[in-house]
PAKOLNU-304649 format. One record per residue: residue number from 1; residue in one letter; x, y, z of N, C-alpha, C in turn. Coordinates in nm, 3 decimals. Atoms other than C-alpha are relative to their C-alpha. Last residue first. Layout:
<NUM; 'a'; <X; Y; Z>; <X; Y; Z>; <X; Y; Z>>
...
***
This chain:
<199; 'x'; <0.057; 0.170; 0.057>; <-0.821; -0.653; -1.138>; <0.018; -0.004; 0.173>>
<198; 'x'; <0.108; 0.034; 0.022>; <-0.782; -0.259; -1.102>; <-0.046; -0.135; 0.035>>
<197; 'x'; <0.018; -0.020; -0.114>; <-0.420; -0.225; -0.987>; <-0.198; -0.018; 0.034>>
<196; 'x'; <0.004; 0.143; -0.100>; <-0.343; -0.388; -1.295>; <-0.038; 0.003; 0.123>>
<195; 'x'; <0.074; 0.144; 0.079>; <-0.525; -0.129; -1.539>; <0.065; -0.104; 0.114>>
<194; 'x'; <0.191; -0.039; 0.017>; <-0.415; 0.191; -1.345>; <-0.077; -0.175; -0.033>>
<193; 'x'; <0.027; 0.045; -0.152>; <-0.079; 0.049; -1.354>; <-0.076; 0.004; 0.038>>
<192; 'x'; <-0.032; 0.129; -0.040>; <-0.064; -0.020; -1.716>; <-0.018; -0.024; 0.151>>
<191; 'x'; <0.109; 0.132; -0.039>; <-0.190; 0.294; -1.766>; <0.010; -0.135; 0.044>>
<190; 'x'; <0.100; 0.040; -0.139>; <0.058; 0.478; -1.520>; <-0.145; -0.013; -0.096>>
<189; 'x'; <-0.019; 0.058; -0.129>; <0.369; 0.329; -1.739>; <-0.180; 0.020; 0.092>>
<188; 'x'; <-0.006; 0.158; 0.039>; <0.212; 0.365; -2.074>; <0.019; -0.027; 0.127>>
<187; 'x'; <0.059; 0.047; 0.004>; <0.188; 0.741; -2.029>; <-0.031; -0.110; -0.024>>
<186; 'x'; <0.072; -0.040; -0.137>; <0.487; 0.823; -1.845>; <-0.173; -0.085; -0.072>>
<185; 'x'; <-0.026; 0.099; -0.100>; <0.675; 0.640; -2.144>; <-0.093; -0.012; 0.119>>
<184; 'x'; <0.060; 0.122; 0.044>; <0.493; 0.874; -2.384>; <0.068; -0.111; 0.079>>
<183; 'x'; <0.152; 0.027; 0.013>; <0.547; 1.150; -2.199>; <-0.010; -0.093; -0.034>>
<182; 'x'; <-0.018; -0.012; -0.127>; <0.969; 1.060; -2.181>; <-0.140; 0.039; 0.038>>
<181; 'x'; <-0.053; 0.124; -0.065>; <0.953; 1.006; -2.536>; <-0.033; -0.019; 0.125>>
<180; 'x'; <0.098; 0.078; 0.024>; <0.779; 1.336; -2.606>; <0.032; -0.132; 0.023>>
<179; 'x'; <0.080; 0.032; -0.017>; <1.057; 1.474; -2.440>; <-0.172; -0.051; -0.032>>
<178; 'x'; <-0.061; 0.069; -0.133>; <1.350; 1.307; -2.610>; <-0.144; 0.065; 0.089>>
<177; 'x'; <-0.014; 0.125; 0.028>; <1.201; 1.451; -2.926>; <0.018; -0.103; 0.109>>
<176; 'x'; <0.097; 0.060; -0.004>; <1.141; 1.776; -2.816>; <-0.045; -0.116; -0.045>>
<175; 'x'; <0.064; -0.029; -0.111>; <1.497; 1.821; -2.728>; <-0.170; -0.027; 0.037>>
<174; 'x'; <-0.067; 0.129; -0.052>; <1.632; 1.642; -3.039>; <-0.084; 0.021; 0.116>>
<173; 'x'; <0.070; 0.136; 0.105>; <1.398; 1.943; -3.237>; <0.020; -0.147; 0.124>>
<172; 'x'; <0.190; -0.037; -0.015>; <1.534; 2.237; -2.987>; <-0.078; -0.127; -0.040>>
<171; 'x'; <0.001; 0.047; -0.149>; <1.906; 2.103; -3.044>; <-0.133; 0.066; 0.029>>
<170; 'x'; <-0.035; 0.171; 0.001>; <1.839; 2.099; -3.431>; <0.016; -0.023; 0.157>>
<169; 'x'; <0.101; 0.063; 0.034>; <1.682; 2.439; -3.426>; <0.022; -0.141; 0.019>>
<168; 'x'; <0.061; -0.016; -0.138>; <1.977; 2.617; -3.212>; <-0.169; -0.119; -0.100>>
<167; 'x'; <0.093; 0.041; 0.119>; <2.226; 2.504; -3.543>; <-0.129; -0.026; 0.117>>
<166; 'x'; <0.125; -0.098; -0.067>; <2.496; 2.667; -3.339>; <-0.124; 0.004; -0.089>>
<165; 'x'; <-0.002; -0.048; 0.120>; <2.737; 2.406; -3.475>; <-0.107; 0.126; -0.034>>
<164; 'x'; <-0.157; -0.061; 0.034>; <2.834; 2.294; -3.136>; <0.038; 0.034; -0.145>>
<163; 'x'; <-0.061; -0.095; -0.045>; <2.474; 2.298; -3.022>; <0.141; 0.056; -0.023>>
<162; 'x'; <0.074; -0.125; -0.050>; <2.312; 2.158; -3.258>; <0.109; 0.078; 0.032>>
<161; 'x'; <0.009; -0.050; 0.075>; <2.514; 1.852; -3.408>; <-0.105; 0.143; 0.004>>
<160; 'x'; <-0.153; -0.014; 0.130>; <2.752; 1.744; -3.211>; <-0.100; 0.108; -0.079>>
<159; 'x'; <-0.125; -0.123; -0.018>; <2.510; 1.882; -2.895>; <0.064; 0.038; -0.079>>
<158; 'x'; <0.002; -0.108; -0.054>; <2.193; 1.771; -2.959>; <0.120; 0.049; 0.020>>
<157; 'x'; <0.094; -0.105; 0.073>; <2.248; 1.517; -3.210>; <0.010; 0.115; 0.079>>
<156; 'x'; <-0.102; -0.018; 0.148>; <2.461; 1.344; -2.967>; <-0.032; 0.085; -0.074>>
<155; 'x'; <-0.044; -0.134; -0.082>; <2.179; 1.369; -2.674>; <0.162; 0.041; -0.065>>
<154; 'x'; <0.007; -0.145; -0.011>; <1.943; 1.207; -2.930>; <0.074; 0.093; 0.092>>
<153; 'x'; <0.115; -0.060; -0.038>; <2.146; 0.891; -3.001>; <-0.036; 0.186; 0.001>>
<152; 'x'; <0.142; -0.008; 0.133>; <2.487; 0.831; -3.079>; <-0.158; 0.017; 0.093>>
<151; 'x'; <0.094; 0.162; -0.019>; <2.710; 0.707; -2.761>; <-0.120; 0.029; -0.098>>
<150; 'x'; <-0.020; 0.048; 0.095>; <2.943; 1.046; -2.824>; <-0.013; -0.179; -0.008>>
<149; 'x'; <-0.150; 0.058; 0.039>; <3.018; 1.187; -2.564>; <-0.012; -0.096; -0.020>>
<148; 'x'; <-0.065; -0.123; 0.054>; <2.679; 1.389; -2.581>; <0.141; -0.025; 0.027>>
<147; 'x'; <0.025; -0.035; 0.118>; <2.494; 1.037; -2.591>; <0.086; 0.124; -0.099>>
<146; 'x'; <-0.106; 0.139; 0.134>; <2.601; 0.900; -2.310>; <0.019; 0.053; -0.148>>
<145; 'x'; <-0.090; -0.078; -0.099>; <2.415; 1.219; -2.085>; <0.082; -0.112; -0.106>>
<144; 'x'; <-0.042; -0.101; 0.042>; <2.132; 1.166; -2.328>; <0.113; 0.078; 0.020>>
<143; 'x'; <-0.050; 0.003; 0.119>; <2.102; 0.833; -2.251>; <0.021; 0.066; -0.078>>
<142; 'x'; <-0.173; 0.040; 0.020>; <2.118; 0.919; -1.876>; <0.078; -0.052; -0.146>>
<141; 'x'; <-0.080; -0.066; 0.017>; <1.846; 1.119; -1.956>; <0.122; -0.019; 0.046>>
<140; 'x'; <0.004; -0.025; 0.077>; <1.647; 0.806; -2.098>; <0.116; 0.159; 0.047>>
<139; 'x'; <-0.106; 0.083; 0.089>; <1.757; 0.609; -1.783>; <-0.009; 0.115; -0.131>>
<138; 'x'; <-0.109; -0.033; -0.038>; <1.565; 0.864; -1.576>; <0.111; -0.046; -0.077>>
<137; 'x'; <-0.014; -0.108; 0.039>; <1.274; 0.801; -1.780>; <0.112; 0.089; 0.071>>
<136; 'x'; <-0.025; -0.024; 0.105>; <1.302; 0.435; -1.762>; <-0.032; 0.124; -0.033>>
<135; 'x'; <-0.156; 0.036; 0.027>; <1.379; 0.439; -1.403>; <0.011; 0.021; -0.136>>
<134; 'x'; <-0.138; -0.052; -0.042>; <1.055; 0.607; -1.324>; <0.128; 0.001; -0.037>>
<133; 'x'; <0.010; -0.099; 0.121>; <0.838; 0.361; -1.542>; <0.045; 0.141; 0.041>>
<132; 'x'; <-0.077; -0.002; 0.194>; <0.976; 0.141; -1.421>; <0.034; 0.070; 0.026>>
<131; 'x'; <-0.111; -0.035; -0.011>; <0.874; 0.265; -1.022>; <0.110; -0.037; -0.149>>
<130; 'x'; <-0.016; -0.164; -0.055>; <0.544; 0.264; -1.120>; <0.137; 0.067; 0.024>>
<129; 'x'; <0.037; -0.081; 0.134>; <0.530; -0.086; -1.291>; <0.058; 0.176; -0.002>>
<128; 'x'; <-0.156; 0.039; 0.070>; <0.703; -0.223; -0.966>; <-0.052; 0.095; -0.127>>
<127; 'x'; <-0.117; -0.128; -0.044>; <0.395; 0.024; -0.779>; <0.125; -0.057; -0.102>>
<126; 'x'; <0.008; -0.148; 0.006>; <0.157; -0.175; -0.945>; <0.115; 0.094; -0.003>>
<125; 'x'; <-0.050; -0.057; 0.157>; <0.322; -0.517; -0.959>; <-0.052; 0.133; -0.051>>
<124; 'x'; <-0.066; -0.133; -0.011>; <0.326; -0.514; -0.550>; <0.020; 0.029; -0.179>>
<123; 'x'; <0.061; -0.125; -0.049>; <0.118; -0.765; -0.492>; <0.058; 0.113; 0.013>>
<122; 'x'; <0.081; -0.010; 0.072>; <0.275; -1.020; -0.773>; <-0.113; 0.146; 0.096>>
<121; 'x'; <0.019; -0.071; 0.123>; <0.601; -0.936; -0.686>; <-0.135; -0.002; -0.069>>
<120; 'x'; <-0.139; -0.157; 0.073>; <0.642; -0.975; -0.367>; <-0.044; 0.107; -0.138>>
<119; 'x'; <0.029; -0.093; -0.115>; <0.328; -1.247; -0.278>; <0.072; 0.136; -0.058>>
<118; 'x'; <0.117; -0.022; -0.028>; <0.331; -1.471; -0.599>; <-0.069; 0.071; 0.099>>
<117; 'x'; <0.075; -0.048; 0.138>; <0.677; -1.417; -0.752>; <-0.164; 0.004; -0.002>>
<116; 'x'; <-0.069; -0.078; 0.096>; <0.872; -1.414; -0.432>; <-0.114; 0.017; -0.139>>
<115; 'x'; <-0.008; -0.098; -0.054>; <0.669; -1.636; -0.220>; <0.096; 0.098; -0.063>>
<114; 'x'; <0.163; -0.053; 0.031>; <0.664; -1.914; -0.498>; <-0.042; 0.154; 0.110>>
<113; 'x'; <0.035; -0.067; 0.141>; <1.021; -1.893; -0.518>; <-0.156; 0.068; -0.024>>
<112; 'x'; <-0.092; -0.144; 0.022>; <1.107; -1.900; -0.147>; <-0.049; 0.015; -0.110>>
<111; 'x'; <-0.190; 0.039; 0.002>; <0.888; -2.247; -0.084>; <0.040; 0.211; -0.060>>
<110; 'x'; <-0.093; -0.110; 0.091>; <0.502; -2.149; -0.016>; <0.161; -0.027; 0.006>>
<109; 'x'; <-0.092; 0.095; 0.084>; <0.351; -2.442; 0.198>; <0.089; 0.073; -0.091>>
<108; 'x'; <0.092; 0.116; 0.074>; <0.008; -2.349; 0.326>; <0.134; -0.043; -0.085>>
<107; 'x'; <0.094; 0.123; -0.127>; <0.150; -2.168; 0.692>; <-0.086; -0.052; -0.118>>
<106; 'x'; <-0.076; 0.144; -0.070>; <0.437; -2.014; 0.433>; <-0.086; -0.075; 0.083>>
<105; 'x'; <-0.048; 0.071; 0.100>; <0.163; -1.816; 0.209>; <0.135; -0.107; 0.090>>
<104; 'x'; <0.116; 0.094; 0.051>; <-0.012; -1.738; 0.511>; <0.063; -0.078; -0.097>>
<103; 'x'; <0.018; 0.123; -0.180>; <0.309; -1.579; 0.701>; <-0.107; -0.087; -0.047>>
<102; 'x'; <-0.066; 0.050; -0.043>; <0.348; -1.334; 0.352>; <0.044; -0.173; 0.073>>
<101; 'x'; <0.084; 0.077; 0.089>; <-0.010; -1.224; 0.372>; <0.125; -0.085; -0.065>>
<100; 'x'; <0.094; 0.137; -0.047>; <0.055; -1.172; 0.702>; <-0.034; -0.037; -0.099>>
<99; 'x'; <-0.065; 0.082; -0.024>; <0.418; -0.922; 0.585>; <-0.115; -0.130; 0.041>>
<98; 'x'; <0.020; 0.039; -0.076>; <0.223; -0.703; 0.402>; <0.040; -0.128; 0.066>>
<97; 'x'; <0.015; 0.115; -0.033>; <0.452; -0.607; 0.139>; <-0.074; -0.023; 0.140>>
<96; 'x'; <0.140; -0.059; -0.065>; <0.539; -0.242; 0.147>; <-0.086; -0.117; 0.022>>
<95; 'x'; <0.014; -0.014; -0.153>; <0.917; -0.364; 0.154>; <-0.128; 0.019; 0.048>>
<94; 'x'; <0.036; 0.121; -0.024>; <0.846; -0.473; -0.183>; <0.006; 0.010; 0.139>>
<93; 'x'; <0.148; 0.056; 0.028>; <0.817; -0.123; -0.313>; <-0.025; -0.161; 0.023>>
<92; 'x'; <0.075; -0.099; -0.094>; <1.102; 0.044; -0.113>; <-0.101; -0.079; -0.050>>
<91; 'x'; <-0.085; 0.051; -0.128>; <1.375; -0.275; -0.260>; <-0.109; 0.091; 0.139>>
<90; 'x'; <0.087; 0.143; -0.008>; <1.179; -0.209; -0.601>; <0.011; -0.042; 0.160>>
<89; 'x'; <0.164; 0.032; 0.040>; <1.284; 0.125; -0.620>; <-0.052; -0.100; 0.048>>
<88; 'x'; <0.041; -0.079; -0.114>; <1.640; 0.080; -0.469>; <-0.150; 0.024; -0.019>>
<87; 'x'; <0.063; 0.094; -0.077>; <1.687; -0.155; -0.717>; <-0.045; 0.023; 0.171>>
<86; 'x'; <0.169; 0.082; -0.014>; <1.568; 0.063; -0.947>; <0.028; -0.106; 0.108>>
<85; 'x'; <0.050; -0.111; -0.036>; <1.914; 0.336; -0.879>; <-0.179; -0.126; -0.007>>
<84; 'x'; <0.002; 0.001; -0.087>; <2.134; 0.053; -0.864>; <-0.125; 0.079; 0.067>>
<83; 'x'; <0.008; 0.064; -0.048>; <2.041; -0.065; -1.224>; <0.016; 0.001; 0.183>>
<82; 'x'; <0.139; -0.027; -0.005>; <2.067; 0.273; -1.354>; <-0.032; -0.132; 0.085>>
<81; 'x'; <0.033; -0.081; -0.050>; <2.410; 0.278; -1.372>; <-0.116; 0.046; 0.069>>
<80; 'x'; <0.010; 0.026; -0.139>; <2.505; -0.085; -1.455>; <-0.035; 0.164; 0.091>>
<79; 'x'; <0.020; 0.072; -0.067>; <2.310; -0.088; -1.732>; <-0.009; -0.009; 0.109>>
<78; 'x'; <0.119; -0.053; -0.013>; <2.423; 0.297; -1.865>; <-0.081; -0.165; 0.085>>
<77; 'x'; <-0.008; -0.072; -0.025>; <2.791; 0.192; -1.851>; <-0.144; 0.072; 0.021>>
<76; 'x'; <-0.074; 0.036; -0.123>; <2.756; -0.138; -2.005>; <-0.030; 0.089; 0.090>>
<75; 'x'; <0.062; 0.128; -0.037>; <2.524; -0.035; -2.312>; <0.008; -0.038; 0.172>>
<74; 'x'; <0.053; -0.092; -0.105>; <2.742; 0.271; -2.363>; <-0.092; -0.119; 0.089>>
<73; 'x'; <-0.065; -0.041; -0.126>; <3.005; 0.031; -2.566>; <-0.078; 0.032; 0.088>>
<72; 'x'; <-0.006; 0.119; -0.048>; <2.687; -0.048; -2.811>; <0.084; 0.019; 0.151>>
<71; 'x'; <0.072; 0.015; -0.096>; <2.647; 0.312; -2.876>; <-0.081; -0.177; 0.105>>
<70; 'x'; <0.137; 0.068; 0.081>; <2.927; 0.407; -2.948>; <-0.075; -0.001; 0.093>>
<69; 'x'; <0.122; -0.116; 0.016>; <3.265; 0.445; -2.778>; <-0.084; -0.019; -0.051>>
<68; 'x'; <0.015; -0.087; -0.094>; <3.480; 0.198; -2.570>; <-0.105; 0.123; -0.054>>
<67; 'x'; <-0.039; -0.169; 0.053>; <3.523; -0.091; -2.883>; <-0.072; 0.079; 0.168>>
<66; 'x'; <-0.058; -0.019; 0.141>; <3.521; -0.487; -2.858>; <0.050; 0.193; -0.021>>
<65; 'x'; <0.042; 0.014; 0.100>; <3.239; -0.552; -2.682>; <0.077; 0.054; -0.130>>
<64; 'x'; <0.134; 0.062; 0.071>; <3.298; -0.707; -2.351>; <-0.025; -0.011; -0.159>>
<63; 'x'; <-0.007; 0.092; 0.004>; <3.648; -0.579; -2.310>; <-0.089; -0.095; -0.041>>
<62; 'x'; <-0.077; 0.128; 0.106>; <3.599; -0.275; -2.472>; <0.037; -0.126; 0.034>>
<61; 'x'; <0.044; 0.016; 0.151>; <3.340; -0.188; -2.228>; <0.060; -0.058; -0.138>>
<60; 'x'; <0.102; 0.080; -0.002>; <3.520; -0.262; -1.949>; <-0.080; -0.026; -0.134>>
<59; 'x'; <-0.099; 0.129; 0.033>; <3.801; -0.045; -2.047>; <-0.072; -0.130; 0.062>>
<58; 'x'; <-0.118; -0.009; 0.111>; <3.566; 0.228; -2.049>; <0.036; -0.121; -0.032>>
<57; 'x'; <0.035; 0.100; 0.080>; <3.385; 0.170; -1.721>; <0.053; -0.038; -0.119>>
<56; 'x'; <-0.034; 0.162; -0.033>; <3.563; 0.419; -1.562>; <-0.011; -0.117; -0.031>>
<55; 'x'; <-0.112; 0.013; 0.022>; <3.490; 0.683; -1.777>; <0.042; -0.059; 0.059>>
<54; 'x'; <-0.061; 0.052; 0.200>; <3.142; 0.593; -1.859>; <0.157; 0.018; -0.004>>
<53; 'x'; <0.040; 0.093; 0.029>; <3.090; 0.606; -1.432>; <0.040; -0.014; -0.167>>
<52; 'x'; <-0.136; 0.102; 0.019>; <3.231; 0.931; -1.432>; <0.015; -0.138; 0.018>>
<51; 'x'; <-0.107; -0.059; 0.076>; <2.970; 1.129; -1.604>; <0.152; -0.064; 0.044>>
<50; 'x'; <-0.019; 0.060; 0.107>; <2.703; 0.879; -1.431>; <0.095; 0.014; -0.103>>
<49; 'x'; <0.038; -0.047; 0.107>; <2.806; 0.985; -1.069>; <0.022; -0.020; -0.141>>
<48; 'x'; <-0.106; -0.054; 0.101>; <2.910; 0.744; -0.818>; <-0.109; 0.051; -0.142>>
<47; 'x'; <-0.074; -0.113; -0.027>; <2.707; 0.725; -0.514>; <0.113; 0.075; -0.140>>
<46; 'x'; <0.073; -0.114; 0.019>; <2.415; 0.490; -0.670>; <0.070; 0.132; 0.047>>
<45; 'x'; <0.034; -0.020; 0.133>; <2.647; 0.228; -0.728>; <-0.096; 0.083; -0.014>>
<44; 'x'; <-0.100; -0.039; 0.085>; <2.802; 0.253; -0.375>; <-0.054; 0.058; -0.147>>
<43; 'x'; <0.012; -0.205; -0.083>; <2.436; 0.285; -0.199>; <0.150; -0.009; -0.082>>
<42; 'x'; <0.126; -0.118; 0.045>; <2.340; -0.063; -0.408>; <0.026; 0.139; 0.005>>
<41; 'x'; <-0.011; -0.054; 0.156>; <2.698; -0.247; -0.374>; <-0.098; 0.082; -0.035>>
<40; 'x'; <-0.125; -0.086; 0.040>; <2.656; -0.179; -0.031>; <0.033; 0.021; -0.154>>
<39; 'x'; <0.006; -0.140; -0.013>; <2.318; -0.292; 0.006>; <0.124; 0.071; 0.009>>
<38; 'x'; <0.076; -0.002; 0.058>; <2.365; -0.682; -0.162>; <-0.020; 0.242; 0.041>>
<37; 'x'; <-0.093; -0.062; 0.092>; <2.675; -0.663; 0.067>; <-0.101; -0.001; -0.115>>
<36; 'x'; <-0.119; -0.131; -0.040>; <2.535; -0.599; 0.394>; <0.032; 0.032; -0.152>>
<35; 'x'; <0.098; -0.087; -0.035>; <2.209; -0.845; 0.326>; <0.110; 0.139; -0.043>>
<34; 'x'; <0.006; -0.015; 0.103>; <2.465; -1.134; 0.192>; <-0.094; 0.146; 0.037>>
<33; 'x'; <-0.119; -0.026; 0.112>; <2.655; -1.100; 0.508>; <-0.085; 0.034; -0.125>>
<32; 'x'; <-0.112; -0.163; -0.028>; <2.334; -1.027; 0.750>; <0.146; 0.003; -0.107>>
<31; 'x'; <-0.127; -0.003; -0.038>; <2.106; -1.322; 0.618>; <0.125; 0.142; 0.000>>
<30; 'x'; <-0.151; -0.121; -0.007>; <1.802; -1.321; 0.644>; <0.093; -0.078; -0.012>>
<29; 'x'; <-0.126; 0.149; 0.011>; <1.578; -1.597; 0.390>; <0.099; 0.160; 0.079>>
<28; 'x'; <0.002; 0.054; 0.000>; <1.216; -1.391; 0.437>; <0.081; -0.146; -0.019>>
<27; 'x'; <0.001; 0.075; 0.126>; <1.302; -1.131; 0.527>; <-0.023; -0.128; -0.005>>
<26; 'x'; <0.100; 0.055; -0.037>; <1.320; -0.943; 0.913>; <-0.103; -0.092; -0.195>>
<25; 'x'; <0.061; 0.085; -0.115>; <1.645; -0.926; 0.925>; <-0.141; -0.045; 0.007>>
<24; 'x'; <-0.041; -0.108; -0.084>; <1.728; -0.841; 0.515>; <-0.033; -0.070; 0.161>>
<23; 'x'; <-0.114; 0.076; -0.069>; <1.795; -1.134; 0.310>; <0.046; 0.100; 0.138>>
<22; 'x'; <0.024; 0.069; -0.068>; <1.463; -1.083; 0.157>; <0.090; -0.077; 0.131>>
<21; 'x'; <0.081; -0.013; -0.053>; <1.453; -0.748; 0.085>; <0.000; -0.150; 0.082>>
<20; 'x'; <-0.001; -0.058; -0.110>; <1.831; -0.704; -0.024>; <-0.165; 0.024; 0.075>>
<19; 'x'; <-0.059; 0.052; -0.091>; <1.793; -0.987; -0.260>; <0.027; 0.100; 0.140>>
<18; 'x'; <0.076; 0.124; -0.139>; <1.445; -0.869; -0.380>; <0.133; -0.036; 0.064>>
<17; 'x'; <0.175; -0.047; -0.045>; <1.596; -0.524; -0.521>; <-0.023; -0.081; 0.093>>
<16; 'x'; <-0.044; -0.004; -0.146>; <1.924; -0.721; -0.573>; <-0.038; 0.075; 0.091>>
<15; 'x'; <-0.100; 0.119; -0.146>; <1.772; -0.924; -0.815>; <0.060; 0.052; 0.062>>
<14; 'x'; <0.093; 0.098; -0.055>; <1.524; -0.646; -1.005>; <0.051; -0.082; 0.115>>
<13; 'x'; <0.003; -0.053; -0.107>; <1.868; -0.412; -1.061>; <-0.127; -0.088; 0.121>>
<12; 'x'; <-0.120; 0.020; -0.092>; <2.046; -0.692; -1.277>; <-0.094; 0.087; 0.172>>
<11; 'x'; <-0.041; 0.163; -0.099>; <1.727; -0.791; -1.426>; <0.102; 0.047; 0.101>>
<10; 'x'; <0.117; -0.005; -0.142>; <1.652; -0.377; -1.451>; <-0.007; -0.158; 0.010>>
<9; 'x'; <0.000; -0.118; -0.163>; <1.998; -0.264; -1.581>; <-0.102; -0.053; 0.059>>
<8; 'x'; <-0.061; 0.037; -0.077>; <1.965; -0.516; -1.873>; <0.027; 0.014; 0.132>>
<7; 'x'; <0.005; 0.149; -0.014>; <1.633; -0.471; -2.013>; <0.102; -0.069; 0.113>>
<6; 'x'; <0.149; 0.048; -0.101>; <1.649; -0.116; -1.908>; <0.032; -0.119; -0.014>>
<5; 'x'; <-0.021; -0.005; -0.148>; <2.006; -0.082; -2.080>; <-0.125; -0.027; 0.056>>
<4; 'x'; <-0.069; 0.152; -0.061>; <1.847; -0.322; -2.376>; <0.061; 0.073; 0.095>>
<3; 'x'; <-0.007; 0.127; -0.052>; <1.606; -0.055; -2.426>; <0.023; -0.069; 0.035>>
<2; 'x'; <0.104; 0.006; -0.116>; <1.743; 0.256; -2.381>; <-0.058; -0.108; -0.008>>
<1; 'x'; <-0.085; -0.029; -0.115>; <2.026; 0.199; -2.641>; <-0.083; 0.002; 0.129>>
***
């Protein structure tokens, strides 16, 4: 469940990360319509809270996949939730972009792609790493927030079967389960960044 939302949530949130950087005024392709609505859907989808996000989404979910609860259904609903919230990440960490190193890569020929994946993203893959590995520990307690209506995982456990059976050891257990997860993410994220920020 946390994987493929990350997977999914962070292409979707990745592209409108860079589309609201580059389409912003001073970007490298502006443009003020796609700029406006690349950051509206962002500050919308980060205004609506995740508890009623799964109940709106709902009948989304069964359309895609057939069924509204589980933990496939949640899939949707945790994707597009999290996805606004990194592309606001990425959208602060590409902005830090020195814009002359930028202006060099177009005064030897750089087309939009290659300035995107060799200026953007390649001098900024620290902080992108950094800001993951943020999202994927925010995502994980939004998969706990899915979880306790009933999207399986550990925030299921914790409630069906802890807390609403006052079985206080089993929601203690799930609890240190989810955070050692959430360490062990932290620690992968800032070696990896450690290590690229090195080279």
């Amino acid at each position: 469940m946390t994987f493929f939302s990350a997977l999914i949530g962070g292409l979707i949130g990745l592209i409108f990360g860079i589309g609201v950087v580059v389409t912003a005024e001073d970007g490298i392709a502006p443009n003020r319509i796609l700029f406006w609505i690349f950051d509206k859907i962002i500050s919308i989808g980060r205004a609506i809270p995740f508890i009623i996000l799964l109940a709106v989404l709902a009948p989304l979910s069964k359309l895609l996949v057939g069924t509204q609860i589980g933990t496939t259904a949640a899939l949707i609903p945790l994707s597009l939730g999290v996805a606004p919230f990194y592309a606001r990440q990425v959208q602060a960490s590409l902005e830090s972009v020195d814009y002359g190193k930028i202006e060099a890569a177009q005064t030897v020929g750089a087309d939009f792609i290659d300035i995107v994946f060799t200026v953007y993203l390649r001098e900024e893959l620290a902080n992108l790493i950094r800001v993951t590995t943020v999202t994927i520990i925010s995502l994980i307690g939004l998969t706990a927030m899915a979880g306790a209506v009933g999207a399986g995982g550990l925030g299921n456990t914790a409630i069906s079967y802890g807390y609403n059976r006052f079985f206080n050891d089993v929601t203690w257990m799930a609890t240190l389960l989810i955070l050692i997860f959430v360490l062990l993410v932290q620690f992968i994220g800032d070696f990896l960044a450690k290590k690229v920020s090195h080279r």
